[in-house]
GUZA-960011 format. One record per residue (C-alpha): residue in three letters; y, z, x. Coordinates in nm, 2 decimals, m for minus. Layout:
N
+--------+--------+--------+--------+
| residu |     c2 |     c3 |     c1 |
+--------+--------+--------+--------+
|    ALA |      Y |      Z |      X |
...
+--------+--------+--------+--------+
# end
This chain:
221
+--------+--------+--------+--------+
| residu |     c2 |     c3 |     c1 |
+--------+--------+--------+--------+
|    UNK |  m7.33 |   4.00 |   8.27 |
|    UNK |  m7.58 |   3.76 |   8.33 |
|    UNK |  m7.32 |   3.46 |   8.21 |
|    UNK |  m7.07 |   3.66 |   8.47 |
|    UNK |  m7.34 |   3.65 |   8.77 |
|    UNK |  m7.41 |   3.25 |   8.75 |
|    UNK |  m7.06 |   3.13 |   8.76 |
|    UNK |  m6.97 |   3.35 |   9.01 |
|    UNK |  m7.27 |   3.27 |   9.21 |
|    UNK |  m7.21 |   2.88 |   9.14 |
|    UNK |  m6.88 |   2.93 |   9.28 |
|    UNK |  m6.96 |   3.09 |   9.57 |
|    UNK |  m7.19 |   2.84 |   9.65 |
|    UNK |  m6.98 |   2.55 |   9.58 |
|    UNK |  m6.72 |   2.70 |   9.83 |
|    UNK |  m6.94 |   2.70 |  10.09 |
|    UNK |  m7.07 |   2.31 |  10.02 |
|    UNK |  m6.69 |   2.26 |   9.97 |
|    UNK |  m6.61 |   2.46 |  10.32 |
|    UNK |  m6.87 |   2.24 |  10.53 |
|    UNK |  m6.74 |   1.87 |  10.39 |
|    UNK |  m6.42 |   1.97 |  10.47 |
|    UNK |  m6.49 |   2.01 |  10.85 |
|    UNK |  m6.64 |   1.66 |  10.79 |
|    UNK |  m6.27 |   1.57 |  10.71 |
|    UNK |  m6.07 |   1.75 |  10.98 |
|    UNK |  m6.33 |   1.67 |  11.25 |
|    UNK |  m6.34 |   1.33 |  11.25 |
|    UNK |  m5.98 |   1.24 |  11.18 |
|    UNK |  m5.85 |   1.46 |  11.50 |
|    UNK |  m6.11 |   1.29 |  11.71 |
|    UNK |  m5.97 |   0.91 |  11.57 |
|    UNK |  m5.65 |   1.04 |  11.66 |
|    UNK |  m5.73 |   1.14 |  12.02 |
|    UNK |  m5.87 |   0.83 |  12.09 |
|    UNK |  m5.64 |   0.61 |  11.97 |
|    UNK |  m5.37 |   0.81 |  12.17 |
|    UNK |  m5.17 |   0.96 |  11.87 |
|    UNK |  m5.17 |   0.62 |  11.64 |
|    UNK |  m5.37 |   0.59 |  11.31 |
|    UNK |  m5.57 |   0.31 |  11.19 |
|    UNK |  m5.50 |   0.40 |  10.84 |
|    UNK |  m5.34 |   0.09 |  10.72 |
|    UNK |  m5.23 |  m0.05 |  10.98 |
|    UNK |  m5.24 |  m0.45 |  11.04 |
|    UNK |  m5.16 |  m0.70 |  11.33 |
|    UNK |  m5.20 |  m1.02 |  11.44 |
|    UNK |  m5.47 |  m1.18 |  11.68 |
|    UNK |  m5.32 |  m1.34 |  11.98 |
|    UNK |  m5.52 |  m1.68 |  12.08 |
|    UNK |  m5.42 |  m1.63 |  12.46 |
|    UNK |  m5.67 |  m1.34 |  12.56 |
|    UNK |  m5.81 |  m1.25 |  12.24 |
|    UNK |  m5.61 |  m0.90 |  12.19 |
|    UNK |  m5.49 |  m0.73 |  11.91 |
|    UNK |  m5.13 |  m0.70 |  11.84 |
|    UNK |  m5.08 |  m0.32 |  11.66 |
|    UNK |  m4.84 |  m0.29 |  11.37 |
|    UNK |  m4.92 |   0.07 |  11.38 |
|    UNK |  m4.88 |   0.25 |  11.04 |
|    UNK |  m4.71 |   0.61 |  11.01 |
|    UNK |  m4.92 |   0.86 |  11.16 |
|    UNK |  m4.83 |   1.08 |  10.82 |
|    UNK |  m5.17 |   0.92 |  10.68 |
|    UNK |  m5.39 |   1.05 |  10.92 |
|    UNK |  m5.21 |   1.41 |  10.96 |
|    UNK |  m5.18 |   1.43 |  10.57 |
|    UNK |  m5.56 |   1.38 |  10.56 |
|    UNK |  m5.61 |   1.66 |  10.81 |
|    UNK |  m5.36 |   1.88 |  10.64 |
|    UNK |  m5.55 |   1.87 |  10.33 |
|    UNK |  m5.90 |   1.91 |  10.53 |
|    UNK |  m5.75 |   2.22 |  10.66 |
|    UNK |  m5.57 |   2.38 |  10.35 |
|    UNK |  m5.95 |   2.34 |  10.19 |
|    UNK |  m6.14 |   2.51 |  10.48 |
|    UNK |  m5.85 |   2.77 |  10.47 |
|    UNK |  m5.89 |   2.83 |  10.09 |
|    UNK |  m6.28 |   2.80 |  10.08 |
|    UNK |  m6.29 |   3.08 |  10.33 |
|    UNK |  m6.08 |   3.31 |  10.15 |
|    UNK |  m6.28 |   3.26 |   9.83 |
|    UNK |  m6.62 |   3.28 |  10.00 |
|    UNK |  m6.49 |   3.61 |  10.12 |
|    UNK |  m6.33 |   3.73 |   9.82 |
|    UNK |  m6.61 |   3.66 |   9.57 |
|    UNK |  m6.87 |   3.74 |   9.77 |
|    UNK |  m6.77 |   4.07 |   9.76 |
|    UNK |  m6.67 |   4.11 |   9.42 |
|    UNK |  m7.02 |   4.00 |   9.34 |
|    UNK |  m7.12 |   4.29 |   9.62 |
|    UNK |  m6.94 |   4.56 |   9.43 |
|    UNK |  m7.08 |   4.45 |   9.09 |
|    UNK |  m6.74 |   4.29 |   8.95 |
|    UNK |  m6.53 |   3.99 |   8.86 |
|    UNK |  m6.21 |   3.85 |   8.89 |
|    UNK |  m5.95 |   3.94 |   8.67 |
|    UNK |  m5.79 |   3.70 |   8.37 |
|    UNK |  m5.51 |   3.60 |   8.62 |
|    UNK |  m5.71 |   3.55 |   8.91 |
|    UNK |  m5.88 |   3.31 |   8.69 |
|    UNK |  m5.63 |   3.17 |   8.60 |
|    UNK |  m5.51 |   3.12 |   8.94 |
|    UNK |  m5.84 |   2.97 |   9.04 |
|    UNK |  m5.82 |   2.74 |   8.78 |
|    UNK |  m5.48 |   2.62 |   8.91 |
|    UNK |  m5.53 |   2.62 |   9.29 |
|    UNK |  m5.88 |   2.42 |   9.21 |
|    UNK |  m5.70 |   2.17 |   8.97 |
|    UNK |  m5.46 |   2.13 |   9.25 |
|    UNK |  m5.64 |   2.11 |   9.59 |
|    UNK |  m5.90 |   1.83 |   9.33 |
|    UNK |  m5.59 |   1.64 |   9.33 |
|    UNK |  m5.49 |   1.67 |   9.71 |
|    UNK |  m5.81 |   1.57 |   9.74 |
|    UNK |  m5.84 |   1.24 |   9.57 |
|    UNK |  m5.53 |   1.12 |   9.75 |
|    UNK |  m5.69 |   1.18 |  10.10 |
|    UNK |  m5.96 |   1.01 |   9.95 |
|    UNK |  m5.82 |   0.72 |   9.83 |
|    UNK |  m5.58 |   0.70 |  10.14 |
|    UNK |  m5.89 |   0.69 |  10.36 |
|    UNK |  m6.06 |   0.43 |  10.20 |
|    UNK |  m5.81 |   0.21 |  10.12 |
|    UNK |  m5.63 |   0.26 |  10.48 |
|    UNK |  m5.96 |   0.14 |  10.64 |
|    UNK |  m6.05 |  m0.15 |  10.43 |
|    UNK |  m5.68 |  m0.25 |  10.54 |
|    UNK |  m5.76 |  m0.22 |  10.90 |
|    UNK |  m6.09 |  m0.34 |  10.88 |
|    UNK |  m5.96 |  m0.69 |  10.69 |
|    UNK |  m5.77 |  m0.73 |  11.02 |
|    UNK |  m6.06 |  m0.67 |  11.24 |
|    UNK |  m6.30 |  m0.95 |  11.05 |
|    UNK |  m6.06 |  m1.17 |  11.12 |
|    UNK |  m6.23 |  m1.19 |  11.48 |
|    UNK |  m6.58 |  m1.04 |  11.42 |
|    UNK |  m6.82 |  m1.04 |  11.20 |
|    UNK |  m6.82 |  m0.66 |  11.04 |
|    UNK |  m6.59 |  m0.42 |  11.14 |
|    UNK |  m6.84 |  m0.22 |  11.23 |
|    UNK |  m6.91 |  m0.51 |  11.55 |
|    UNK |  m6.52 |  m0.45 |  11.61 |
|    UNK |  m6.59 |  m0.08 |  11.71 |
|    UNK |  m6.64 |  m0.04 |  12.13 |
|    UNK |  m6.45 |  m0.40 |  12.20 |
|    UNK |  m6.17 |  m0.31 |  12.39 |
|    UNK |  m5.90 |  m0.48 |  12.16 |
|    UNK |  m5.57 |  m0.34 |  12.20 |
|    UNK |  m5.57 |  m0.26 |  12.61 |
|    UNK |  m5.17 |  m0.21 |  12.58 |
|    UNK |  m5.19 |   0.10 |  12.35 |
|    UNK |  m5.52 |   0.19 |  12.57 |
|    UNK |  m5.70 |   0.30 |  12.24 |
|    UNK |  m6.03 |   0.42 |  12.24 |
|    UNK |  m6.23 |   0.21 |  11.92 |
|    UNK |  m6.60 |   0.33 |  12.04 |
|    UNK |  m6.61 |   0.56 |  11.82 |
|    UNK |  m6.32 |   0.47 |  11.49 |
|    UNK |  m6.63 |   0.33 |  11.24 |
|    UNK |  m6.85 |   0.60 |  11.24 |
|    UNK |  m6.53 |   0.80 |  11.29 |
|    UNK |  m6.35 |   0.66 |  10.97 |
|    UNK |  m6.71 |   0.65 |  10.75 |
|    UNK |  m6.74 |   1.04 |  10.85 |
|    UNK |  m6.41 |   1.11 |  10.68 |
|    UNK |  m6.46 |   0.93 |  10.40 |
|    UNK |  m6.75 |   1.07 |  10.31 |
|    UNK |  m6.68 |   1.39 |  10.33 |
|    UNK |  m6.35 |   1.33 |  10.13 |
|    UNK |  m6.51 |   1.18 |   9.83 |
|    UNK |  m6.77 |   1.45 |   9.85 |
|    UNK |  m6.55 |   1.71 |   9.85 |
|    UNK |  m6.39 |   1.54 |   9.54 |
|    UNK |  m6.71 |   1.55 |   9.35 |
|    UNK |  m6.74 |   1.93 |   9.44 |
|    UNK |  m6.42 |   2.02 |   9.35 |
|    UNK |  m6.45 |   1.91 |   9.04 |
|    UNK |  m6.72 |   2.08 |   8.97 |
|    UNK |  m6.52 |   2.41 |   9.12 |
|    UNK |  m6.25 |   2.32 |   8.85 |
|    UNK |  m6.48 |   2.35 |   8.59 |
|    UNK |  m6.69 |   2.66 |   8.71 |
|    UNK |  m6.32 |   2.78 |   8.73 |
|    UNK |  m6.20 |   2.73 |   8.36 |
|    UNK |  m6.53 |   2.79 |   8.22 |
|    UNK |  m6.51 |   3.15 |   8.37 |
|    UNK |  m6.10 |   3.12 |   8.18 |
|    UNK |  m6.23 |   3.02 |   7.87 |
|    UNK |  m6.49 |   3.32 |   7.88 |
|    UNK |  m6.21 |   3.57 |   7.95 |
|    UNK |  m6.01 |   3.43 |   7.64 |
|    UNK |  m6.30 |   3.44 |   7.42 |
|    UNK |  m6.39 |   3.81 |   7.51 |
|    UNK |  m6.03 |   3.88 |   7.43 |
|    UNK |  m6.03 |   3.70 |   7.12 |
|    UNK |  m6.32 |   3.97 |   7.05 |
|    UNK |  m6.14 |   4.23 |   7.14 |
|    UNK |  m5.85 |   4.16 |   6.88 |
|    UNK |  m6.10 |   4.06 |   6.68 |
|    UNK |  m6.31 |   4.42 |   6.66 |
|    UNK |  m5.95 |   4.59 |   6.68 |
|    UNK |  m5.77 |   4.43 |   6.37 |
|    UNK |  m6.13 |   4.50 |   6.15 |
|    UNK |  m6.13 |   4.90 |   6.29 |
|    UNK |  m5.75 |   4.90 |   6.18 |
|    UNK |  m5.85 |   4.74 |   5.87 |
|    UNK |  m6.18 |   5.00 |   5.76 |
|    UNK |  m5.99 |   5.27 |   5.88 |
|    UNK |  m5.73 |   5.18 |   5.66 |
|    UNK |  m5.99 |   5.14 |   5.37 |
|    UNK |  m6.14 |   5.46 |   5.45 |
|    UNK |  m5.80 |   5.64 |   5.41 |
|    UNK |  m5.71 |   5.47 |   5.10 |
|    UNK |  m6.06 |   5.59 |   4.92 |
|    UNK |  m6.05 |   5.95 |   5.03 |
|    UNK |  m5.65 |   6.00 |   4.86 |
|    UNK |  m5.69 |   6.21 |   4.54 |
|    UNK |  m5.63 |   6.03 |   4.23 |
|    UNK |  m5.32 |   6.10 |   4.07 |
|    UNK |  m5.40 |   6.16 |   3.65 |
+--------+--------+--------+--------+
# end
């Protein structure tokens, strides 16, 4: 019981950490968005022009930015639900069930992958904008607030802070969801050890009760 109580403590908990870097995802991806009226910075590129210093947009697909808010979303969605549902399984005194488990362990597995693409996506989307912007400035950190790209009327203020947000909180949530995949097939293997017991105890009840029968026949002279 006292095995049972940890992990399903440890999971609450790590749904809630979970829960909170996932708003650190959807937040600051649907404020980039609004301010750069609808486009996304992930990987996209351009060209300087030499007449009046602005920056030509070869605007990626906006898919990169919305797919990164998806997945923010379907993990705030899912670490809601499971807050809720284990925290009052552990109110009532119980555990999930060997499929829920299971489940768990396959929904965590998944979103861990989701995960690691919006992270990667992220990262590697910036650093391709951001090779653009040091073609003019020193950092592209001193590119953020220059008003660059006055044809698209973007807002770039706030896109560095913006951009670090999100990645932060989607390698974080990487790290944590991880450790949700394993909470969640430890609490597996547990379930298949205690029915391994079960057999187990079963087969050597069959097998003494057998015996016992055998010794109390009558011998036959």
């Amino acid at each position: 019981m006292a095995l049972t109580n940890v992990l399903l403590l440890s999971q609450i908990s790590g749904y809630v950490f979970a829960l909170i870097l996932s708003l650190c995802v959807i937040v600051p991806m649907s404020l980039h968005q609004n301010e750069f009226r609808g486009h996304c910075l992930l990987f996209s590129t351009g060209v300087w022009q030499e007449d009046d210093g602005q920056f030509m947009v070869d605007w990626a697909s906006q898919a990169y930015c919305n797919y990164t808010i998806f997945v923010g979303l379907l993990l705030f969605l899912t670490c809601a639900v499971q807050i809720y549902r284990l925290s009052m399984l552990m109110y009532r005194g119980e555990d999930s069930s060997f499929l829920s488990a299971f489940v768990d362990v396959v929904s965590s597995v998944f979103l861990t992958a989701l995960t690691l693409i919006a992270a990667i996506i992220i990262t590697l989307g910036f650093m391709t904008w951001c090779d653009c912007m040091t073609k003019r400035f020193q950092s592209c950190e001193l590119a953020a607030g220059n008003d660059i790209d006055k044809k698209d009327g973007i807002d770039t203020s706030g896109y560095h802070i913006e951009l670090g947000a999100a990645q932060f909180g989607a390698w974080s949530s990487l790290s944590v969801w991880v450790g949700l995949s394993v909470f969640a097939v430890l609490k597996l293997l547990r379930y298949h050890q205690l029915e391994n017991m079960k057999v187990s105890m079963y087969r050597e009840r069959q097998r003494l009760i057998q015996a016992s029968s055998s010794s109390s026949q009558p011998l036959h002279s």
